[in-house]
TORDO-927106 format. One record per residue: residue number from 1; residue in one letter; x, y, z of N, C-alpha, C in turn. Coordinates in pm, whole numbers, padded with zeros to 5 digits, m for minus. Atoms other than C-alpha are relative to their C-alpha. Layout:
! TORDO-927106
NUM  a  X  Y  Z  X  Y  Z  X  Y  Z
...
! end
This chain:
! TORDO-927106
1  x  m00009  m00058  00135  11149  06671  10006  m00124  00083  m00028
2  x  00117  m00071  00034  10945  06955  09883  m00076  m00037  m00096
3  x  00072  00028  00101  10633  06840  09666  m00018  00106  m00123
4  x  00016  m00071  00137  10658  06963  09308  m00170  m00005  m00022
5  x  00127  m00032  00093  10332  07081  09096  00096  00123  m00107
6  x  m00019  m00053  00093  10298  07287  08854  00004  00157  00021
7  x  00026  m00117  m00015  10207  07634  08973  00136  00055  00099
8  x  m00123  00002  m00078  10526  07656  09215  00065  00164  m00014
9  x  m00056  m00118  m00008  10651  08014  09306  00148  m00028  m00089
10  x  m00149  00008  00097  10959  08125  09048  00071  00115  00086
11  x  m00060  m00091  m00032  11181  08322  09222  00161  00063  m00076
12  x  m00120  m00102  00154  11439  08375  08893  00128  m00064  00059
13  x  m00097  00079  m00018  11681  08172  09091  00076  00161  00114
14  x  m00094  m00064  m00122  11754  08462  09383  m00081  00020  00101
15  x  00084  00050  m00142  11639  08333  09687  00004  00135  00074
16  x  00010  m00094  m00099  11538  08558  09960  m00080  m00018  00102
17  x  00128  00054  m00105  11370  08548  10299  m00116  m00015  m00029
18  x  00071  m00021  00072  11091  08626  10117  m00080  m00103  m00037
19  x  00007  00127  00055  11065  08406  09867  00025  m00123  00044
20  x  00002  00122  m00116  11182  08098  10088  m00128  m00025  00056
21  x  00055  00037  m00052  10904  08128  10291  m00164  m00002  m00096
22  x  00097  m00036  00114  10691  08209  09965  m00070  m00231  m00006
23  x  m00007  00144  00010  10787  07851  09893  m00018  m00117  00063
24  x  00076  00062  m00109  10751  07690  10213  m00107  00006  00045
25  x  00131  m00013  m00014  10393  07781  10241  m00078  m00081  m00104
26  x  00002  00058  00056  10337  07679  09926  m00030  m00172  00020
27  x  m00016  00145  m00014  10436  07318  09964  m00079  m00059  00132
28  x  00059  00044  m00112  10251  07339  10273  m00116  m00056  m00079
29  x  00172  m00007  00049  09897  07403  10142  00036  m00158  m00132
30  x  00017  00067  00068  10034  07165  09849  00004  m00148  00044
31  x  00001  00129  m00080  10095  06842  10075  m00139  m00031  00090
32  x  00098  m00016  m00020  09734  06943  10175  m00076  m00066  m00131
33  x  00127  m00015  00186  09561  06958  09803  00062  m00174  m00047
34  x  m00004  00118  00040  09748  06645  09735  m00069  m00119  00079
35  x  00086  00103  m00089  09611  06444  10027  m00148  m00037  m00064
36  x  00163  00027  00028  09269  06519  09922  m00027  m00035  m00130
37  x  m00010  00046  00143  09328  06465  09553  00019  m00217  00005
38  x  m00027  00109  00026  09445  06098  09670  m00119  m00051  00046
39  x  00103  00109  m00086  09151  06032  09890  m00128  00060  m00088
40  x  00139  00001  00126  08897  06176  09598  m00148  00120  00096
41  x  00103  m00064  m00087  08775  06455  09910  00005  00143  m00040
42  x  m00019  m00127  00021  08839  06765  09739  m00142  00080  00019
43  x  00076  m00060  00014  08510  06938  09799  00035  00123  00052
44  x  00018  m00116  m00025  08438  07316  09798  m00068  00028  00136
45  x  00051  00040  m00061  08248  07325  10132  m00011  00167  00100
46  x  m00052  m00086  m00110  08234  07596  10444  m00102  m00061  00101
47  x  00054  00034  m00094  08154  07497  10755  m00078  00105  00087
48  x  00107  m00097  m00060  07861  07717  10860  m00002  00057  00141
49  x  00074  00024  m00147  07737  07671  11192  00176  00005  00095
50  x  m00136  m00057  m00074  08177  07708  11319  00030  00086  m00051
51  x  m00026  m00108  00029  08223  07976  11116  m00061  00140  00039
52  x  00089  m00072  m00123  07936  08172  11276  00032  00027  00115
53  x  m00047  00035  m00095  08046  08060  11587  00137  00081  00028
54  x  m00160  m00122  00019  08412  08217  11509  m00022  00156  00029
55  x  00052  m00139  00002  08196  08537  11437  m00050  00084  00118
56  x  00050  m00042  m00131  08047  08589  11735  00061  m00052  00130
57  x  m00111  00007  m00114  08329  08479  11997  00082  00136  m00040
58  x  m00093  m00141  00002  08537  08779  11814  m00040  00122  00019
59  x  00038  m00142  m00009  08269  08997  11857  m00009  00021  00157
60  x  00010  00003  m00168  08212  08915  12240  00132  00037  00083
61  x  m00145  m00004  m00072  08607  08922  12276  00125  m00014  m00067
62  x  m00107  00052  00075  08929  08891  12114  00063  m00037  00115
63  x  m00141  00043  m00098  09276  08777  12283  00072  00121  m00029
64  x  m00040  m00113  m00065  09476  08977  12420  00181  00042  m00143
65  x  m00068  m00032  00111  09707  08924  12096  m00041  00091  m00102
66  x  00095  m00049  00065  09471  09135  11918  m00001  00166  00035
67  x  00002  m00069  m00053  09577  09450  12079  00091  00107  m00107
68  x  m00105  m00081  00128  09833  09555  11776  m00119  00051  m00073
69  x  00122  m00055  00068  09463  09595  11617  m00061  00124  00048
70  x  00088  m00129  m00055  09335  09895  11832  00002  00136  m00111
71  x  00008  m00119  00067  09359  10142  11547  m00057  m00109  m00133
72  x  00127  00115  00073  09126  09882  11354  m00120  m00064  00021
73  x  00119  00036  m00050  08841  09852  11531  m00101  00030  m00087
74  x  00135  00020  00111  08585  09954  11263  00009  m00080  m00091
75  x  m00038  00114  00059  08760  09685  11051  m00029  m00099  00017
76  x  00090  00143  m00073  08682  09416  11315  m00134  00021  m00043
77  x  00115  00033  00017  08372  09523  11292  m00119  00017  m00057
78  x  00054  00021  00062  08260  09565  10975  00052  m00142  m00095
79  x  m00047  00116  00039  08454  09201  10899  m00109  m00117  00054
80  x  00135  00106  m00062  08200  09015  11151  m00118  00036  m00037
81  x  00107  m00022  00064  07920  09227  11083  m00024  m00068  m00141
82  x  00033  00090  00138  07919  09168  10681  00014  m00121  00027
83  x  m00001  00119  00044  08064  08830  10733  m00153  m00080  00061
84  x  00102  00055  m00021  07767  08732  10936  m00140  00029  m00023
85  x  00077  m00004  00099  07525  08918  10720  00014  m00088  m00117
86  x  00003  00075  00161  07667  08723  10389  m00067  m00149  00053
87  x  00058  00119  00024  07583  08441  10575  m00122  m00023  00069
88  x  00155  00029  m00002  07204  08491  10640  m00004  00002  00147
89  x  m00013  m00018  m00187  07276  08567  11081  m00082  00125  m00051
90  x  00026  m00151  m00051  07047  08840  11223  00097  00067  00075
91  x  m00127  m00064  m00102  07347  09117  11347  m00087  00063  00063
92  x  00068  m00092  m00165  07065  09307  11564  00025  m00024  00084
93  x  m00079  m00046  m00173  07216  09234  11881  00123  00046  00046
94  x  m00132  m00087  m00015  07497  09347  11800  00027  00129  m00110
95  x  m00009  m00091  00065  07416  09657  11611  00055  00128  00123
96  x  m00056  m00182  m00089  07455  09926  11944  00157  m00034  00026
97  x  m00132  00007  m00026  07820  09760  12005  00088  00084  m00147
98  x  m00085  m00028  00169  07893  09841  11614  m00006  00141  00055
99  x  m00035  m00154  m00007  07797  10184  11688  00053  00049  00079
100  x  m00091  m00037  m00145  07958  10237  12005  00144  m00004  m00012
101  x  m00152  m00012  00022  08280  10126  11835  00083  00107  m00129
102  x  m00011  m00087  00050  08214  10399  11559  00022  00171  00032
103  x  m00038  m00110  m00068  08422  10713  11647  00036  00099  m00082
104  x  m00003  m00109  00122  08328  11042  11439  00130  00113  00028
105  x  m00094  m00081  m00066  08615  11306  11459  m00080  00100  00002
106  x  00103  m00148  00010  08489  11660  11525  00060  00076  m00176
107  x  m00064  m00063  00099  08740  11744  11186  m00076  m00042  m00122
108  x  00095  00047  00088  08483  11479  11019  00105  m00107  00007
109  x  m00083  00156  m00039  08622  11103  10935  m00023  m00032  00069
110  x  m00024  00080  m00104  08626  10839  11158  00119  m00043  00076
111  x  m00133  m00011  m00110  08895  10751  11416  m00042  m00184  m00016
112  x  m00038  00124  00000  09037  10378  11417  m00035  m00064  00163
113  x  m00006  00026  m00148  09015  10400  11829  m00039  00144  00063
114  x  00022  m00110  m00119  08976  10666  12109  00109  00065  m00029
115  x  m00089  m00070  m00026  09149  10975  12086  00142  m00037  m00088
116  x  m00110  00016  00145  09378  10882  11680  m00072  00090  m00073
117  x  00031  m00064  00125  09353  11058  11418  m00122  m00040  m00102
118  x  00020  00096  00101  09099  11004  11137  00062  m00041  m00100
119  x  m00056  00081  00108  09170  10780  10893  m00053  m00038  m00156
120  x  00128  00009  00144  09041  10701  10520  m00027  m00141  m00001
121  x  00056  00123  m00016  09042  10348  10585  m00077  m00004  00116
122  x  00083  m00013  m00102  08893  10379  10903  m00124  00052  m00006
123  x  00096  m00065  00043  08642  10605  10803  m00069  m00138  m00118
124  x  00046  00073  00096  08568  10394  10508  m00064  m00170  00091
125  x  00052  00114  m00091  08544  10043  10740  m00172  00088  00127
126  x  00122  m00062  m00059  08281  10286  10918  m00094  00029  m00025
127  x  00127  m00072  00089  08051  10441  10669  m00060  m00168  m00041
128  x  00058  00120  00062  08042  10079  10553  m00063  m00116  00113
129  x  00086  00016  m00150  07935  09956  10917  m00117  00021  00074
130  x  00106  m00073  m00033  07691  10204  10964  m00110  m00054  m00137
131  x  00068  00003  00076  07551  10115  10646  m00083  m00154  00008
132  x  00089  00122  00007  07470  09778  10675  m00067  m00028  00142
133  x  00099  m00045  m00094  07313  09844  11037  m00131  00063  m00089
134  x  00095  m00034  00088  07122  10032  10838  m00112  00070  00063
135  x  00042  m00077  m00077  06937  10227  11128  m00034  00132  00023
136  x  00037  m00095  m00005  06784  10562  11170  00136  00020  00105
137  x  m00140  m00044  m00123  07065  10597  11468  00117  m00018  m00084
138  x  m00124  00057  00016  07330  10435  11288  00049  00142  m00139
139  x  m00031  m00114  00117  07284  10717  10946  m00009  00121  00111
140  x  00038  m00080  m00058  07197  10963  11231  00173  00128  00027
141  x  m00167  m00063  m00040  07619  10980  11314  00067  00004  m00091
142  x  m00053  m00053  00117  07686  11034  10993  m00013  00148  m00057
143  x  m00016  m00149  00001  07810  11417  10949  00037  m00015  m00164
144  x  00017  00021  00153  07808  11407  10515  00086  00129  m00028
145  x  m00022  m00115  m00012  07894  11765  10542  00146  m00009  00046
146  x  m00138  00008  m00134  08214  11712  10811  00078  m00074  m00094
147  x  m00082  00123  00058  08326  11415  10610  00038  00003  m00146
148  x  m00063  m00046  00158  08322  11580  10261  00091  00088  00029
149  x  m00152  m00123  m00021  08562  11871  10366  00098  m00099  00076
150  x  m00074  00083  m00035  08738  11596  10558  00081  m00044  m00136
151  x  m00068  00126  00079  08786  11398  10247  00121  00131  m00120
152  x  m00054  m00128  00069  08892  11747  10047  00120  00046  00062
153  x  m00103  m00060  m00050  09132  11838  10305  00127  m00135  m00007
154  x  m00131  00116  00017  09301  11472  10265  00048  m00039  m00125
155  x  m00090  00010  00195  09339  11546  09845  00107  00086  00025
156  x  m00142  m00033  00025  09660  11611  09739  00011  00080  m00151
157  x  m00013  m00067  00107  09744  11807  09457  m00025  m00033  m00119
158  x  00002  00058  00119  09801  11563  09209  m00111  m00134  00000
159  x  00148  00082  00044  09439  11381  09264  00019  m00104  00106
160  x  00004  00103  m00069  09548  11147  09527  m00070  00051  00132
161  x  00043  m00013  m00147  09466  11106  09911  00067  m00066  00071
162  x  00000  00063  m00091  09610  11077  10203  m00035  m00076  00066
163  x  00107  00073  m00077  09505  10817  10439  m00028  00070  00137
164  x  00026  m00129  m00100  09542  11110  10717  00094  00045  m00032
165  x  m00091  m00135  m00052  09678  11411  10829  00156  m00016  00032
166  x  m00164  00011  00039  10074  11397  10703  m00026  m00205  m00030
167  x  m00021  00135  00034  09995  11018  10616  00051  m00054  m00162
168  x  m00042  00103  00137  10097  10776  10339  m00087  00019  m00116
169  x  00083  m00046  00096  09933  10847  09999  00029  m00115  m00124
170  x  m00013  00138  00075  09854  10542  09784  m00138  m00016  m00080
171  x  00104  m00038  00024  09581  10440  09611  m00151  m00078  00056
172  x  00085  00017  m00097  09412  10310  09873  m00092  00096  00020
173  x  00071  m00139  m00006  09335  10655  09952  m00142  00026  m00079
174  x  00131  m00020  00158  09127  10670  09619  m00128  m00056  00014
175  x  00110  00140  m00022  08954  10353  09648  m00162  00062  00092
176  x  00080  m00020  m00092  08853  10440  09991  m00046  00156  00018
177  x  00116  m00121  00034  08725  10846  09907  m00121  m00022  m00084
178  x  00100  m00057  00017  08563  10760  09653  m00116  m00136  00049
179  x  00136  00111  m00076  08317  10451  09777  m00010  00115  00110
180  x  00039  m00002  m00117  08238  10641  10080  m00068  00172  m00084
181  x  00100  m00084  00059  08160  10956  09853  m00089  m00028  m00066
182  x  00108  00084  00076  07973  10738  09662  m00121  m00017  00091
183  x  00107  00049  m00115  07757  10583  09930  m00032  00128  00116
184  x  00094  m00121  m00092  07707  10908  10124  m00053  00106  m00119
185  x  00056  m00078  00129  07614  11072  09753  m00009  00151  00012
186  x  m00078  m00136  00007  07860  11368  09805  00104  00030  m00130
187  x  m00114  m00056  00085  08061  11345  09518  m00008  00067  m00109
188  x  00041  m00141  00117  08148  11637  09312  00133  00021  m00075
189  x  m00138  m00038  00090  08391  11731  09012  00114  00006  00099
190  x  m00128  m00039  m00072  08632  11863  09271  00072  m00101  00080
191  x  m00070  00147  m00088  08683  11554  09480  00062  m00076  m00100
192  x  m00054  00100  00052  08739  11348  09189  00121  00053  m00071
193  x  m00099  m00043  00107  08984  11582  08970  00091  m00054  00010
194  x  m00116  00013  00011  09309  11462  08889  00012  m00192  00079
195  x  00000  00163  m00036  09229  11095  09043  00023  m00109  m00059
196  x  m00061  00119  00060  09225  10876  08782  00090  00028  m00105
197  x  m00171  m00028  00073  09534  11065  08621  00052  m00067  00088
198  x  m00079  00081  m00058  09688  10942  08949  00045  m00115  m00023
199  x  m00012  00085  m00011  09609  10625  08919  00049  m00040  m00111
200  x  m00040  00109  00105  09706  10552  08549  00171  00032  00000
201  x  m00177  m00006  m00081  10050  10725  08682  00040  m00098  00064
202  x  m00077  00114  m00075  10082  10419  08908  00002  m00088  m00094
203  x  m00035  00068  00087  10069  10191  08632  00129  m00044  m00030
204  x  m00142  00036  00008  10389  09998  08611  00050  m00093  m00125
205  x  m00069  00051  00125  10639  09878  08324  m00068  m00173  m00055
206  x  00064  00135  m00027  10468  09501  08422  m00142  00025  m00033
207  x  00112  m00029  00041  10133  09648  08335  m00123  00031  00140
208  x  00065  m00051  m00128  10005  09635  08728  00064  00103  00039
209  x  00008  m00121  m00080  09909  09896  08939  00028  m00025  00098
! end
């Protein structure tokens, strides 16, 4: 029998694969929270010293399941980097791998992998890579110049951005132009025009965006 609470996904009474497994997760984690509620162990906690440990096996190597990721590699590795900056690790020995996995296009942007397209998330997982290296080398491969007409050539008419060249336009896009114009302290009237018209266009009848 599935354990009731109170917070319990509503699905309006029309099930769907979806929602099913909304619900079966749910009751997972909740046959969890109740255990520890009976035995009085609920603490907030993180286990340091394995979570570290996690950090630096993924940076030495993933599995070979990990291969659907190759157009996410500055993702990996500004996920280990920060995570093992937030938690007080020196990343200097693994600052020349970070940059070695940072791939500038000649069009400007960053590339997810060898020889893709750039990307605005990609780019963005990059600038934010390079940044917390924080290195005379690491700002050195940063083209400011390349990567503002980059980001100009991926606006759209009506204030948005592509995430590349013929890509999906969301407001991801946004997010990730303007932090990265931000933090390379390129941004100008023209990048931003018509942006946060976009966004109050996505605004929906439910009140989220």
């Amino acid at each position: 029998m599935a354990f009731s609470y109170d917070f319990r996904y509503d699905d309006n009474l029309f099930e769907t694969d979806t929602s099913l497994k909304q619900i079966e997760v749910e009751d997972s984690i909740a046959r969890i929270y109740a255990k520890h509620i009976r035995q009085g162990t609920l603490e907030a906690s993180l286990l340091r010293n394995t979570h570290e440990q996690f950090i630096r096996d993924s940076i030495h190597g993933l599995s070979s399941g990990f291969a659907v990721l190759d157009a996410s590699q500055p993702w990996l590795a500004f996920w280990c980097l920060n995570s093992l900056d937030i938690l007080g690790c020196d990343i200097s020995e693994f600052e020349q791998q970070a940059l070695d996995t940072m791939v500038p296009h000649d069009e400007g942007g960053f590339c997810g992998g060898f020889k893709q397209l750039p990307h605005m998330a990609g780019t963005y997982a990059s600038i934010m890579t390079l940044v917390l290296v924080g290195t005379k080398q690491a700002f050195d491969i940063i083209d400011r110049k390349a990567i503002y007409r980059w980001l100009m050539s991926m606006k759209q008419a009506d204030g948005s951005f592509a995430m590349h060249l013929d890509g999906e336009v969301d407001v991801r896009g946004i997010y990730c132009a303007m932090v990265i114009a931000s933090v390379l302290n390129i941004m100008t009237p023209e990048l931003i025009a018509g942006s946060a018209e976009f966004i109050v266009r996505c605004q929906t009848c439910e009140g989220g965006i």
